[in-house]
N, C-alpha and C positions, 0 to 999 in steps of 0.2 A: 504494500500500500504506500502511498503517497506518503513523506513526512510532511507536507504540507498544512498548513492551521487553513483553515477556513474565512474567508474574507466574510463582511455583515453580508457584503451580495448574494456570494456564494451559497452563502445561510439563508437567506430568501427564497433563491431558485432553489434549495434543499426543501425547503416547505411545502413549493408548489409542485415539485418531482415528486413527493411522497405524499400530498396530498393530505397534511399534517394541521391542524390548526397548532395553537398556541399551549393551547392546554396540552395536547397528546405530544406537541416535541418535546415541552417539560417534563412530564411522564416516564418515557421514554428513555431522555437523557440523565433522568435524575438529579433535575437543577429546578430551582422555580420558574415561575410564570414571568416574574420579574427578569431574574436573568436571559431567559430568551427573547424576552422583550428588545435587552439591552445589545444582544446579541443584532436583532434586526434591525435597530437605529443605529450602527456603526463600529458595534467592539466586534473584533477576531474572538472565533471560539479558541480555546485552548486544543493542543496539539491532542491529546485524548478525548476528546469532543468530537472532534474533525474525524476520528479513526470510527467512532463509532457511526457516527455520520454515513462513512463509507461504508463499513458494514451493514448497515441499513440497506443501502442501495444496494449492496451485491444480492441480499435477502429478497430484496422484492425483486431483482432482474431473475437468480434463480429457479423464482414461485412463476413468474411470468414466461419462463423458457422450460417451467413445468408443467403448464395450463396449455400451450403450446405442440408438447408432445403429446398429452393425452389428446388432444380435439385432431394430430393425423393420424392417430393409429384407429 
């Protein structure tokens, strides 16, 4: 995975990629509602933020590349 932190941007299109409100990223990531707030007006997630971030997305790419095989077989 990327060592890369997460810009505030990057953390917004993360939202609308996973289809996340506010509440469910906090949840999720184990931070408040506050903090991801903060996250979306401007601060970098932390580098272990951004990793689960990306594991997020690998989870849903793999659930989607498994909806996928079942619908041609």
């Amino acid at each position: 995975m990327n060592e890369k932190t997460l810009s505030s941007h990057d953390f917004r299109i993360w939202l609308v990629l996973m289809d996340f409100s506010h509440e469910e990223a906090a949840s999720l990531l184990g931070v408040s509602l506050s903090t991801i707030q903060s996250y979306t007006r401007g601060k970098s997630l932390p580098l272990h933020l951004s990793k689960h971030c990306q594991l997020l997305v690998l989870l849903k790419a793999l659930r989607i590349e498994e909806k996928l095989s079942s619908i041609s077989t």
